[in-house]
Backbone of each chain as ProteinMPNN parsed JSONL, in Angstrom:
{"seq_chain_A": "XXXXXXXXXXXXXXXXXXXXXXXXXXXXXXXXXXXXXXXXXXXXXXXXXXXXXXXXXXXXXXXXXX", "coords_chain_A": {"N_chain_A": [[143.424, 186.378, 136.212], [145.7, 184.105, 134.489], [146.087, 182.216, 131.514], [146.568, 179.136, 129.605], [145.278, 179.22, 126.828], [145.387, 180.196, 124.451], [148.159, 178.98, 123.696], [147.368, 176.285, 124.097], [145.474, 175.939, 121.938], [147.423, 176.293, 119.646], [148.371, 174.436, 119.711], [146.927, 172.29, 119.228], [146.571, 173.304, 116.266], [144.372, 174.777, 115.708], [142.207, 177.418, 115.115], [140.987, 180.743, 116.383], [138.172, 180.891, 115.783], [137.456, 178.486, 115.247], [137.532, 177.611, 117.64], [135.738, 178.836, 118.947], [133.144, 178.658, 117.7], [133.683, 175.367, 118.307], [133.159, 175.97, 121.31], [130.53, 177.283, 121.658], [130.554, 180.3, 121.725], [131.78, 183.527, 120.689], [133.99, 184.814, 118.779], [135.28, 186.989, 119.805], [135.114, 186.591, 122.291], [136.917, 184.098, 122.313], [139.16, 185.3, 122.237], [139.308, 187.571, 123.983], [139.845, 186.479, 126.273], [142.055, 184.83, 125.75], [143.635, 187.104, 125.772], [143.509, 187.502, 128.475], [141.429, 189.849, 129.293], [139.169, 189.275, 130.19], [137.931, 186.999, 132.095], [136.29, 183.893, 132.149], [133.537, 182.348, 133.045], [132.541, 179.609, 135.395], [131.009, 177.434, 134.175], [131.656, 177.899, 131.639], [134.607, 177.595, 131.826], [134.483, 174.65, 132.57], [133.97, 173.819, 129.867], [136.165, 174.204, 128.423], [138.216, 173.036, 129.29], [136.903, 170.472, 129.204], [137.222, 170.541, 126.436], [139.814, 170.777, 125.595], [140.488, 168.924, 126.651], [142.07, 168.108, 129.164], [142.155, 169.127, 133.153], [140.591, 171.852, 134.728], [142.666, 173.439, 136.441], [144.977, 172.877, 134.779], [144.693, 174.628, 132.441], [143.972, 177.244, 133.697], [145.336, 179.699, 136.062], [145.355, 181.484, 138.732], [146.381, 184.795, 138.676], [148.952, 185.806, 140.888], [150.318, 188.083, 140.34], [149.36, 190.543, 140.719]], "CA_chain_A": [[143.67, 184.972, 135.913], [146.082, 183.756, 133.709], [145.614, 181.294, 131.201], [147.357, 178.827, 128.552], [144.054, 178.904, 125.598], [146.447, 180.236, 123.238], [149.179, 177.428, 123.343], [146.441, 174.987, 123.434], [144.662, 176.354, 120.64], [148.21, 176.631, 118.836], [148.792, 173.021, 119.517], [145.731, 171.497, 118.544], [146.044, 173.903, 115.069], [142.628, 176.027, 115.922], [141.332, 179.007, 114.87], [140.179, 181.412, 117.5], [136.564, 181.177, 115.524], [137.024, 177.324, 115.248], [137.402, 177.095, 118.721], [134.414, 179.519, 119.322], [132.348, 177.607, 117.841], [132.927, 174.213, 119.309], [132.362, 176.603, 122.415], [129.516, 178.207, 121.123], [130.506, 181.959, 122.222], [131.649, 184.663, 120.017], [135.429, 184.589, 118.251], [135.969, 187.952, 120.249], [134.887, 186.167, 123.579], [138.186, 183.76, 122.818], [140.261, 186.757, 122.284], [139.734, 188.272, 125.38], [139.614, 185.608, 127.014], [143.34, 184.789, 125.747], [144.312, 188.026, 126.343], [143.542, 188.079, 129.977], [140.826, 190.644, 129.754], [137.985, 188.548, 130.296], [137.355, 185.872, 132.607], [134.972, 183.041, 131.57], [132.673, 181.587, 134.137], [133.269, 178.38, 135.71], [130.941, 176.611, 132.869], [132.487, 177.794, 129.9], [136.002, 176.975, 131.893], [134.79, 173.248, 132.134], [133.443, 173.295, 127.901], [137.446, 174.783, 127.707], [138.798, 171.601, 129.82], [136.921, 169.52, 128.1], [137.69, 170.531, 124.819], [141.389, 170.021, 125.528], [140.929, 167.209, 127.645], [142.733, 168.71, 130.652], [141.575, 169.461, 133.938], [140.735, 173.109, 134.537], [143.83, 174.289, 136.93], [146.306, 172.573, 134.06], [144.456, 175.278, 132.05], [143.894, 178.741, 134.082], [146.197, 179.873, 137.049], [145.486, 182.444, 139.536], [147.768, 185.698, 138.409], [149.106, 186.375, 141.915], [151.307, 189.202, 140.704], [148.021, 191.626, 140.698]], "C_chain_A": [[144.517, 184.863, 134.625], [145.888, 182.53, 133.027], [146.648, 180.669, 129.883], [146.592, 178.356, 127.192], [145.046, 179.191, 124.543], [147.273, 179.464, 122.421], [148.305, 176.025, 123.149], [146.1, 175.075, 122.386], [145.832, 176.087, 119.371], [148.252, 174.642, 118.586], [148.054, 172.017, 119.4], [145.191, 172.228, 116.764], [144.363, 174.118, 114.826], [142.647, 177.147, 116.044], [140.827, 179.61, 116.372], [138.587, 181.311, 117.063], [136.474, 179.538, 115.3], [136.67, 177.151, 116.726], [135.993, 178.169, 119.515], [132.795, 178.842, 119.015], [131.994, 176.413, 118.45], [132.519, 174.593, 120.417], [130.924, 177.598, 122.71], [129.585, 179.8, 121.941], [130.969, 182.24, 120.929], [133.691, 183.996, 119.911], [135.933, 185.533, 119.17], [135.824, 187.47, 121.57], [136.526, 184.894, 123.443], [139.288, 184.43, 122.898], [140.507, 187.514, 122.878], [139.552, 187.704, 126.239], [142.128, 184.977, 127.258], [144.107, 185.819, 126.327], [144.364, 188.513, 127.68], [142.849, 189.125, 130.127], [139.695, 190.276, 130.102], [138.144, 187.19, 130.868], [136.789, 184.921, 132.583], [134.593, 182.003, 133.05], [132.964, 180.182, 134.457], [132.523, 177.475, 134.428], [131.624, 176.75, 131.677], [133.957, 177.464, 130.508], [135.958, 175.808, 131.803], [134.762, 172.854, 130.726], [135.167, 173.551, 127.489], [138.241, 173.554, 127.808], [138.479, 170.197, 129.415], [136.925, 169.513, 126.487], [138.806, 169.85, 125.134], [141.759, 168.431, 125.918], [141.892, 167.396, 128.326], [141.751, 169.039, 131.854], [141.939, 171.081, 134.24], [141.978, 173.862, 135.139], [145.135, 173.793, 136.014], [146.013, 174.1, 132.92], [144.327, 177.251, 132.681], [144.598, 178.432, 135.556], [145.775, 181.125, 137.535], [146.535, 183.378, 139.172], [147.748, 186.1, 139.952], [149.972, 187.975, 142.218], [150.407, 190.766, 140.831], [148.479, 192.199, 142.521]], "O_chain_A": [[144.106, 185.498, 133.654], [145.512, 181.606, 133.749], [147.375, 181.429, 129.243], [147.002, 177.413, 126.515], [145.448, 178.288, 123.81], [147.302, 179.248, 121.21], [148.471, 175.074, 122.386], [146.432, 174.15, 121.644], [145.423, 175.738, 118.264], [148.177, 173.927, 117.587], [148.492, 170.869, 119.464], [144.147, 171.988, 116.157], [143.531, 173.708, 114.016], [143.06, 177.831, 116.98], [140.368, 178.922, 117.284], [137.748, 181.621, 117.91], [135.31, 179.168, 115.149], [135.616, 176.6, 117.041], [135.525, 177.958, 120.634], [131.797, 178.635, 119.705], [130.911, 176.102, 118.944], [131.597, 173.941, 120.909], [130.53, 178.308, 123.635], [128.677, 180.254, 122.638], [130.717, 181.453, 120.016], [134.342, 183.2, 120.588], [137.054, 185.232, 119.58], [136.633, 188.078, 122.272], [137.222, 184.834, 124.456], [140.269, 184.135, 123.581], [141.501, 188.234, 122.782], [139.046, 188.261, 127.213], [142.954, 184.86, 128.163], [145.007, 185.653, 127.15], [144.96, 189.512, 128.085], [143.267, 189.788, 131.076], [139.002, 191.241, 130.422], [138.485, 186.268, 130.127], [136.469, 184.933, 133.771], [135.259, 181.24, 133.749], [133.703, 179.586, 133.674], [133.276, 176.837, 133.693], [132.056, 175.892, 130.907], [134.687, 176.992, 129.636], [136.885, 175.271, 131.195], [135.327, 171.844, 130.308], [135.536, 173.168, 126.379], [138.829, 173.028, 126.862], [139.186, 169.198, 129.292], [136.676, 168.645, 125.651], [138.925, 168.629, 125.036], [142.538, 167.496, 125.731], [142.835, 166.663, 128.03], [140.567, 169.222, 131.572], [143.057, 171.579, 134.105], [142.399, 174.836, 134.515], [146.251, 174.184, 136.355], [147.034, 174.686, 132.562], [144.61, 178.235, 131.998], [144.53, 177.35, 136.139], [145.813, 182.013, 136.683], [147.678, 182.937, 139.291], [146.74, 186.656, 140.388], [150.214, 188.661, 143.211], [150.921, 191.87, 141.012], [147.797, 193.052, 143.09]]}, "seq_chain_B": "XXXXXXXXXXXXXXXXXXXXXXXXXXXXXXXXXXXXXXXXXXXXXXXXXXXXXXXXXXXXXXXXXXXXXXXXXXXXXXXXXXXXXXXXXXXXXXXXXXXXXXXXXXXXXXXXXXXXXXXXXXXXXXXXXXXXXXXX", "coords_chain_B": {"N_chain_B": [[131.038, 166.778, 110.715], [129.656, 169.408, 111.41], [126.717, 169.863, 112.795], [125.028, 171.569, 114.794], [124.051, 174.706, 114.9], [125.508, 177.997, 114.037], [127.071, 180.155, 116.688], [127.237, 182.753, 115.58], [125.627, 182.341, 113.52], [122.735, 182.252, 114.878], [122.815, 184.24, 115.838], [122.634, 186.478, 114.013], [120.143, 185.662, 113.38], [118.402, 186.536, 115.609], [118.739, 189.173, 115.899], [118.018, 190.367, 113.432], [115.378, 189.273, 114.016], [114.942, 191.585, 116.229], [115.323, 193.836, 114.867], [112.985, 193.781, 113.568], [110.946, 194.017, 114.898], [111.353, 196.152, 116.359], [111.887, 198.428, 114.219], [108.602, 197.822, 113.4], [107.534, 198.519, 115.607], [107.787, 201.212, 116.474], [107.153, 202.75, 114.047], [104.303, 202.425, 114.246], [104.056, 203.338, 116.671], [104.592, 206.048, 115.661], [102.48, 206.712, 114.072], [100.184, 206.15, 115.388], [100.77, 208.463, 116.905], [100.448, 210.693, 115.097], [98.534, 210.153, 114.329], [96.608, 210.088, 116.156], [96.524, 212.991, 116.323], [96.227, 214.648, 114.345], [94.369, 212.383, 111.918], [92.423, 210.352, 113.263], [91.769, 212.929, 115.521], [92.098, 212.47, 118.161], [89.458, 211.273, 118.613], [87.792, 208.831, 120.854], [87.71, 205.933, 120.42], [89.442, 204.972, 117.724], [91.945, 205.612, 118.786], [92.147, 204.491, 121.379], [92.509, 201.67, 120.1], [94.384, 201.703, 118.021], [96.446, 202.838, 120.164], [96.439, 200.242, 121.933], [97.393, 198.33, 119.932], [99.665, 199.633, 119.372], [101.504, 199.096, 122.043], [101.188, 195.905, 121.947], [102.844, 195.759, 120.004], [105.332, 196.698, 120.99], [105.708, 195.064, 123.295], [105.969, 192.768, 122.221], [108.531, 193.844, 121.045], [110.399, 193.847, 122.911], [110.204, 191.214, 124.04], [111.951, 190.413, 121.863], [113.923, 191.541, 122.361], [114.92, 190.449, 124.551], [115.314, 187.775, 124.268], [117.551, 188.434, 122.351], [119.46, 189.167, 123.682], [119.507, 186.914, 125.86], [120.457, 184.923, 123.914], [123.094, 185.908, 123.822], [127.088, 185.436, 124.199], [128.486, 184.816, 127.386], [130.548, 187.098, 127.706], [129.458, 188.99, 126.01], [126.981, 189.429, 127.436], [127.846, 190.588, 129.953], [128.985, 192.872, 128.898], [126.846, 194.543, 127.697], [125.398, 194.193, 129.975], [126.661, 195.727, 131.786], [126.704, 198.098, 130.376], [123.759, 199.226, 130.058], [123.181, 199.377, 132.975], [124.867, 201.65, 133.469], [124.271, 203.532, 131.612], [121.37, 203.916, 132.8], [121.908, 205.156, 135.309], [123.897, 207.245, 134.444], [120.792, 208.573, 132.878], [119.606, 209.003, 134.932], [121.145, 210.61, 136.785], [121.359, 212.549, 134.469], [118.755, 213.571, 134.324], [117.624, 214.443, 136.528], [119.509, 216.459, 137.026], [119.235, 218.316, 134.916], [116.36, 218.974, 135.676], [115.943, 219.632, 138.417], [117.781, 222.408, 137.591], [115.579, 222.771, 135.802], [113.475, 223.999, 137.797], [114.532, 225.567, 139.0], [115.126, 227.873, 137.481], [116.993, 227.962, 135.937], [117.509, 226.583, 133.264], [115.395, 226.375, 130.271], [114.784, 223.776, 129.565], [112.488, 221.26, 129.265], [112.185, 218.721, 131.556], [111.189, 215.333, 129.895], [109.288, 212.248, 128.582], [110.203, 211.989, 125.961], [112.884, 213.456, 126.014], [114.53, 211.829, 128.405], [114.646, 209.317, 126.862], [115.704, 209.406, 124.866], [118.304, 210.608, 125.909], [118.983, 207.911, 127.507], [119.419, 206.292, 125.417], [121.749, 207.313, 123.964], [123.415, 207.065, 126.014], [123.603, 204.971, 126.367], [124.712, 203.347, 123.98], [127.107, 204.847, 123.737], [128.238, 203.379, 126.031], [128.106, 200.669, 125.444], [129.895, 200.828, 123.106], [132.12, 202.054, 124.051], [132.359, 199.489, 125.995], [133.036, 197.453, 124.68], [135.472, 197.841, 123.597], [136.805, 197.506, 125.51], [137.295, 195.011, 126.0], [138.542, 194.52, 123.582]], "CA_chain_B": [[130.098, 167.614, 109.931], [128.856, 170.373, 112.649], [124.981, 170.198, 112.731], [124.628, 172.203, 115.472], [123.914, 176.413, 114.712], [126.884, 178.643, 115.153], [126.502, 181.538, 117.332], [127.112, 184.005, 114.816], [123.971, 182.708, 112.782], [122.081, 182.698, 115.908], [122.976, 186.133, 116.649], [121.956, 187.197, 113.335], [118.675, 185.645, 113.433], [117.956, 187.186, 116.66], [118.754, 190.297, 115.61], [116.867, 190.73, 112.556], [113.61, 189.38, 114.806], [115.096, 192.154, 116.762], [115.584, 194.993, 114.081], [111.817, 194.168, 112.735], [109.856, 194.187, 115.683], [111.832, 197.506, 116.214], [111.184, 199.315, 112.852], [107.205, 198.151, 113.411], [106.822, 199.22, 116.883], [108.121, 202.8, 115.793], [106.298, 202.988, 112.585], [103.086, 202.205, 115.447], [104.097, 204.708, 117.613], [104.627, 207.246, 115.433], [101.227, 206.63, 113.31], [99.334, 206.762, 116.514], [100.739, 209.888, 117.291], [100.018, 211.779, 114.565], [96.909, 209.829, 113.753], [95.619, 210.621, 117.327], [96.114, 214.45, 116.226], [95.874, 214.603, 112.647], [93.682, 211.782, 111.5], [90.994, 210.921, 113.931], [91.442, 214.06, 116.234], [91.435, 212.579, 119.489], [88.328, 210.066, 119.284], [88.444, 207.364, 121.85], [88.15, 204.349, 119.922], [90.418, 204.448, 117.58], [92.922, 205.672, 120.2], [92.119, 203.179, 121.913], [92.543, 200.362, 119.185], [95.941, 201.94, 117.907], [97.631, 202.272, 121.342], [96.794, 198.845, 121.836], [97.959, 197.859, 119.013], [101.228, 199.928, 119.521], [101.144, 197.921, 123.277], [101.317, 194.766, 121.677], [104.417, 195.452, 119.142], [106.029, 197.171, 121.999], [105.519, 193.682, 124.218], [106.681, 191.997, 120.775], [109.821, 193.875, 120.826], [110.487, 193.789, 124.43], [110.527, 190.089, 124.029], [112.895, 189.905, 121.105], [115.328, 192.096, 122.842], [114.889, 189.905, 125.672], [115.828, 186.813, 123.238], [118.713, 188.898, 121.902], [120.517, 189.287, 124.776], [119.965, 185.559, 126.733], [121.252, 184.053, 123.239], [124.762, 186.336, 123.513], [127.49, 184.438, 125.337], [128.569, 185.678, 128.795], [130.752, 188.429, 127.359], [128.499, 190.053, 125.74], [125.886, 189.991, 128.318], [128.532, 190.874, 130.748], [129.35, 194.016, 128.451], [125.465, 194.727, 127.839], [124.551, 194.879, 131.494], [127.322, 197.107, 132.296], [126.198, 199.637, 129.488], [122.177, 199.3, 130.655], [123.74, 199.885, 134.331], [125.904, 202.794, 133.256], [122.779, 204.072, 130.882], [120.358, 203.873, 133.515], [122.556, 205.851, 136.331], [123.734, 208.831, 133.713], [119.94, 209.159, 132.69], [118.852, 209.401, 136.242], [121.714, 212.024, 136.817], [121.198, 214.059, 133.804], [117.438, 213.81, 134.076], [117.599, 215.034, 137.744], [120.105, 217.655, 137.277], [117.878, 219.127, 134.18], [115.053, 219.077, 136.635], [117.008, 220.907, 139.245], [117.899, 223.415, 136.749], [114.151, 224.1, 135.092], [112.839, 224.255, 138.806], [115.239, 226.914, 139.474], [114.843, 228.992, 136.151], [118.348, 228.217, 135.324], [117.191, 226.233, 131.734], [113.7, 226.633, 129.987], [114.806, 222.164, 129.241], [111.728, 220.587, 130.572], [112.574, 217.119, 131.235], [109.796, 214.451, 129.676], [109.238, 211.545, 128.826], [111.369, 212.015, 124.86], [114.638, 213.606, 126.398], [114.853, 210.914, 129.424], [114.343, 208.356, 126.339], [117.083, 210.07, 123.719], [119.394, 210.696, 126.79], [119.328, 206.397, 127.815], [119.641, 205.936, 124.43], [123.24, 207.527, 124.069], [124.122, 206.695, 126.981], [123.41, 203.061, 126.455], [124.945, 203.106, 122.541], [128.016, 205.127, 124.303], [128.689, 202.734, 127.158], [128.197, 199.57, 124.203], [131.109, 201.039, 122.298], [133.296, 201.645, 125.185], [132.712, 197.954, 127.015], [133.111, 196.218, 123.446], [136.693, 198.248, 123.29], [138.04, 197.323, 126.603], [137.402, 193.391, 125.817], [139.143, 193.536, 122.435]], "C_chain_B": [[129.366, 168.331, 110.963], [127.318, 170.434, 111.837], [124.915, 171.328, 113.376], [124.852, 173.884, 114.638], [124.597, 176.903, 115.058], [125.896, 179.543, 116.006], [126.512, 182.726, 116.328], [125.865, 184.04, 114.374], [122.936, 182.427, 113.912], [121.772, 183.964, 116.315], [122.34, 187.071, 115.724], [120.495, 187.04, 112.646], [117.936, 186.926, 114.309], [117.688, 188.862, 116.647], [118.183, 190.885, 114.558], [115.458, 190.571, 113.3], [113.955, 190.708, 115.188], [114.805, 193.433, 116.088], [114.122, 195.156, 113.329], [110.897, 194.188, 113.645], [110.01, 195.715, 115.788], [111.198, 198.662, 115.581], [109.19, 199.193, 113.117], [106.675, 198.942, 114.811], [106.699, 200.917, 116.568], [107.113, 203.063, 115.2], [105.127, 202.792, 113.451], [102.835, 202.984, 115.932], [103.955, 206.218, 116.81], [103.12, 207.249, 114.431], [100.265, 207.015, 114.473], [99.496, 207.855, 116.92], [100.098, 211.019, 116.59], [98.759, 211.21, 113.805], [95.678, 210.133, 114.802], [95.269, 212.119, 117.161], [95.781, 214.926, 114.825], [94.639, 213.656, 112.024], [92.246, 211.468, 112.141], [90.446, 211.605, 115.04], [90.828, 213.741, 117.721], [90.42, 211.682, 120.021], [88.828, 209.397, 119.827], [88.917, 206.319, 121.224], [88.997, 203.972, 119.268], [91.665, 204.871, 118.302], [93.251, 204.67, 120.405], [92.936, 201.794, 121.476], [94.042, 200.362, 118.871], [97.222, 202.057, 118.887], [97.916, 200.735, 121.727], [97.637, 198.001, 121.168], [99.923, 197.997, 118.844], [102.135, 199.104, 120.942], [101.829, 196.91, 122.921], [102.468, 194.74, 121.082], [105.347, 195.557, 119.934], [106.46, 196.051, 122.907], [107.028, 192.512, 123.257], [108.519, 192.17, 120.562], [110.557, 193.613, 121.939], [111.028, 192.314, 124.421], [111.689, 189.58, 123.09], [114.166, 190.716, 121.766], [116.037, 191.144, 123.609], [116.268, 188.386, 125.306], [117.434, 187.397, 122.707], [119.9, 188.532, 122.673], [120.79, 187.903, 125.957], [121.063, 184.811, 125.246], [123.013, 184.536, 123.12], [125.821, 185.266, 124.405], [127.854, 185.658, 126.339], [129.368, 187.144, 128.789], [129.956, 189.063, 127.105], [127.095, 190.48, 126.809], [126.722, 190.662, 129.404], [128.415, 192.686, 130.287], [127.728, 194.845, 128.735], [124.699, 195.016, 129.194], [125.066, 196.047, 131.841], [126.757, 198.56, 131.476], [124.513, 200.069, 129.792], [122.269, 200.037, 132.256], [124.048, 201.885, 134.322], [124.935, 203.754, 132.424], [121.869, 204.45, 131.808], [120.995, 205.22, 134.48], [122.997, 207.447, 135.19], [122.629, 209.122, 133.278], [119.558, 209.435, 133.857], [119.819, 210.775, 136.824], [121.488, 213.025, 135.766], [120.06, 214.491, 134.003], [117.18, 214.72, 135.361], [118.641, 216.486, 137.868], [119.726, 218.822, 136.317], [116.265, 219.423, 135.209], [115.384, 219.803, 137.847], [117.413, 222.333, 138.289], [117.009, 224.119, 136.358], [113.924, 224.436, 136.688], [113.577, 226.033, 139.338], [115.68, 227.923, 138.383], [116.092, 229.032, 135.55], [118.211, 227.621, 133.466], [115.651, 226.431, 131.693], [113.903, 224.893, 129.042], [113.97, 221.933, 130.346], [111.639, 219.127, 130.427], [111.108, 216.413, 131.213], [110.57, 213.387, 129.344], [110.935, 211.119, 127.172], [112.726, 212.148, 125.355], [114.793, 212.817, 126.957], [115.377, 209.699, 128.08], [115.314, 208.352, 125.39], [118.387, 209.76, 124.625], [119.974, 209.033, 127.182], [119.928, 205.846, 126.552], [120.885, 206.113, 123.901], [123.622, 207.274, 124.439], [124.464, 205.236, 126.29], [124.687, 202.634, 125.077], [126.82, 203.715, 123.131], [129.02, 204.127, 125.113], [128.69, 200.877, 126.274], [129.75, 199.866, 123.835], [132.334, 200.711, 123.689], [133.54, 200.021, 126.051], [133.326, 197.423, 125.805], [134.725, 196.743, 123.168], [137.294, 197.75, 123.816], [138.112, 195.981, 126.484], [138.194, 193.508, 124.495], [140.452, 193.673, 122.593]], "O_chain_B": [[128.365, 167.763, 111.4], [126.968, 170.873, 110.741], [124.731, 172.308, 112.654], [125.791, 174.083, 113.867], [124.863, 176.779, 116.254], [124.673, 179.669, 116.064], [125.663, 183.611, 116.437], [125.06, 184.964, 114.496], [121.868, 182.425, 113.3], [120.845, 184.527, 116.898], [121.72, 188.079, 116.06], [119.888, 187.748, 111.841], [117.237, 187.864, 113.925], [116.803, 189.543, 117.165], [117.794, 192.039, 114.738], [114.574, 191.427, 113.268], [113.275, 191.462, 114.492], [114.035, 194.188, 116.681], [113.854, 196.154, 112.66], [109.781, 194.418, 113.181], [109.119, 196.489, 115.438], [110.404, 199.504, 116.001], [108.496, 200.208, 113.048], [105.721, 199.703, 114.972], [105.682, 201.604, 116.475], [106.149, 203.599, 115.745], [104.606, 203.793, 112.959], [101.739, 203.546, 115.927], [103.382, 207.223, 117.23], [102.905, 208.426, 114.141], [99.648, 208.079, 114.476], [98.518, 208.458, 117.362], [99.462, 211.956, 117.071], [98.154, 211.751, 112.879], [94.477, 210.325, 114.614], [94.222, 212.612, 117.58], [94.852, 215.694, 114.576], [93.766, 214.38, 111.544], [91.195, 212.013, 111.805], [89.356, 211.386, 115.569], [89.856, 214.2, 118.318], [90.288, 211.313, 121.188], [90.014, 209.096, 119.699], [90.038, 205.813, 121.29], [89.593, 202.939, 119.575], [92.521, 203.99, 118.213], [94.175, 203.972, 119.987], [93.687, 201.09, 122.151], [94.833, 199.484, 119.215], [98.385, 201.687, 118.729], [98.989, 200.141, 121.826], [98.41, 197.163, 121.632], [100.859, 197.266, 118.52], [103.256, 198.616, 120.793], [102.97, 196.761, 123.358], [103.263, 193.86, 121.412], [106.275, 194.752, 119.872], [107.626, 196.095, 123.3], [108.112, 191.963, 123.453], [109.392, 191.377, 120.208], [111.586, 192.983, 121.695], [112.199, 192.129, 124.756], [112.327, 188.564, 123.365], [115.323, 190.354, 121.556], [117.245, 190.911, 123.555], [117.382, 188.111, 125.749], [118.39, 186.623, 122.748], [120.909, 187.873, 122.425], [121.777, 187.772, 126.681], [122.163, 184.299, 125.455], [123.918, 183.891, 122.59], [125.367, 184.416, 125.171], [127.662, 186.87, 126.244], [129.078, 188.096, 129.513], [129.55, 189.871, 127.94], [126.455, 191.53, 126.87], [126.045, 191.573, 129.881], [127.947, 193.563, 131.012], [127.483, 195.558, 129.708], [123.755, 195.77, 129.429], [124.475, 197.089, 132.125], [126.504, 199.682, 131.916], [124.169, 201.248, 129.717], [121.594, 200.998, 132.626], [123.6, 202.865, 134.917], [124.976, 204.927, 132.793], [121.462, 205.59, 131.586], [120.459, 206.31, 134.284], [122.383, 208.511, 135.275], [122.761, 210.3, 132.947], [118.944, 210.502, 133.816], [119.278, 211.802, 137.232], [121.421, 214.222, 136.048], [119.927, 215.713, 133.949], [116.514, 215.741, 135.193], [118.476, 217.375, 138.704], [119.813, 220.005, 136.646], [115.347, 220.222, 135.021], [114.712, 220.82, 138.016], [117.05, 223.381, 138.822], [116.986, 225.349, 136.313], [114.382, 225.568, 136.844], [113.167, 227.096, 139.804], [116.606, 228.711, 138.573], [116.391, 229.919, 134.751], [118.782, 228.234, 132.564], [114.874, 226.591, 132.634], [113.278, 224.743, 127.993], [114.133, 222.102, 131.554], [111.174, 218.478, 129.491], [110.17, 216.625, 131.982], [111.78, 213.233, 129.508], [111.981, 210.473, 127.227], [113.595, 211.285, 125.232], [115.604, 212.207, 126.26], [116.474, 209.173, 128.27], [115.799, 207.269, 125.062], [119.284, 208.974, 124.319], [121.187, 208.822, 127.181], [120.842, 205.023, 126.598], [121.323, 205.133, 123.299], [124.67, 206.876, 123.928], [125.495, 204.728, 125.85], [125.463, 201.693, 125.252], [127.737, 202.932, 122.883], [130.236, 204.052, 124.94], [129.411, 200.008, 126.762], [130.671, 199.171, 124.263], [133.003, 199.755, 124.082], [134.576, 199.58, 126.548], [134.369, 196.819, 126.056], [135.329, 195.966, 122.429], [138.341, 197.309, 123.342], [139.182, 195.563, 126.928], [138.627, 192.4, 124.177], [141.23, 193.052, 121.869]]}, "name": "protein", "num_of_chains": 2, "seq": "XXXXXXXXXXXXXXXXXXXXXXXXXXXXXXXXXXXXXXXXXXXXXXXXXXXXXXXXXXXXXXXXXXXXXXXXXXXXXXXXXXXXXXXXXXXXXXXXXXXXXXXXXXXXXXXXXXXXXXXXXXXXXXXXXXXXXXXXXXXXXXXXXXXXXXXXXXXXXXXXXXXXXXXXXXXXXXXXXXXXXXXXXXXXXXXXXXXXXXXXXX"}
């Protein structure tokens, strides 16, 4: 799965450990989460969608090139 | 003004409960051991009283582990199962292929209850490091 947490995060000026918190996981859980090594379950994808205030497929995309 | 508790200081509550039930269960275990052979030589009762006792911390810690690991978020339990998984399956192969070995006079390693318990224990601390690598 690919995802755009990064650019959000950039464009709401947030910390990877600010935004861990309002998600209550771990700073290293948004960091591999950005990096595409980690997945996050469909709840923590809606706490991500509604942080931004997007709906979740404006946020994560199927990588089809796998 | 965040009220709410991060996760970090969550994590490091949890883990101190965690690190002192720990240290007492031990310090339990190992008093009963050498108080069952050294101190009162075997009598029942206090046996008795001190396994119990070791029982109960053992329960004690059991439960804070328990606590440890629902409060992580899904990474980390994600990582954590896999290394308990991956722990569990190399102690059941080494333990079985040491046991194949004494049976057939090839080692004078007789697998108990310590090595099985050392061996999960690497494993487990092994297979930690490595999951917590491939996520960062």
């Amino acid at each position: 799965m690919i995802n755009k947490l990064k650019v959000l995060r950039a464009e709401h000026d947030l910390t990877q450990a600010d935004l861990a918190h309002d998600l209550g996981v771990s700073r290293q859980t948004i960091n591999a989460i950005e990096k595409g090594k980690f997945d996050p379950s469909l709840s923590l994808a809606f706490k991500i969608s509604r942080r931004f205030d997007m709906p979740i497929e404006a946020i994560f995309k199927e990588n089809t090139e796998k | 003004m965040k009220s709410k508790v991060s996760y970090d200081d969550s994590q490091k509550s949890t883990r101190k409960s965690l690190f002192i039930w720990t240290l007492l269960w031990l310090t339990s275990f190992g008093m009963t051991t050498f108080g069952t052979i050294l101190l009162w030589e075997k009598a029942v009762i206090p046996s008795i009283i001190s396994i119990f006792i070791t029982s109960c911390l053992g329960l004690k810690m059991l439960g804070a582990n328990w606590k440890n690991i629902k409060i992580q978020d899904e990474m980390y339990q994600k990582i954590n199962l896999e290394a308990i998984a991956k722990a569990f399956g190399f102690t059941l192969l080494i333990g079985f292929t040491l046991f194949l070995l004494f049976i057939a006079d090839i080692t004078t390693i007789d697998v108990n209850m310590s090595i099985i318990a050392v061996v999960m224990s690497i494993c487990y601390v092994i297979a930690l490091v490595i999951g917590q690598r491939a996520y960062k």
